[in-house]
Residue, then its C-alpha position, 0 to 999 in steps of 0.5 A: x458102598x463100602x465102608x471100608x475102603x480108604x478115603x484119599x488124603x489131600x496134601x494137606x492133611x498127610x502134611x498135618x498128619x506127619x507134622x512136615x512141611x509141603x516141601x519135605x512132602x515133595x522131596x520124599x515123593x521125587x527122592x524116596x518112592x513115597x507113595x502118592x497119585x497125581x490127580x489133575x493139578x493134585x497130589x493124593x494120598x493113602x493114610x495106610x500106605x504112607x504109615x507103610x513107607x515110613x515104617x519101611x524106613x522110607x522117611x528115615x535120613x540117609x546118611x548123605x543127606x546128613x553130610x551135605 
């Protein structure tokens, strides 16, 4: 097996390795194409892909989020 390939984050760990809430997690994932993988009942995660859609700017507040 390889030892390089990306082990799948659950939830909870990409809450506590962001430091957000379940909630915001969710949001981004329906609003902003964050990158996650339904697996049965379970959300999954690559650490690498999301540090990619943050430094993208995909977790960066719209202005219209600001105004409401």
């Amino acid at each position: 097996m390889d030892k390089n390939i990306e082990k799948w984050s659950t939830m909870k760990e990409v809450q506590e390795y962001l430091g957000v809430g379940r909630e915001s997690i969710m949001q981004w994932i329906s609003k902003r194409n964050m990158p996650a993988y339904k697996v049965g009942r379970l959300w999954k995660f690559k650490l690498s892909e999301v540090d990619d859609w943050i430094r993208s700017g995909g977790a960066a507040e719209s202005s219209e989020e600001k105004d409401s």
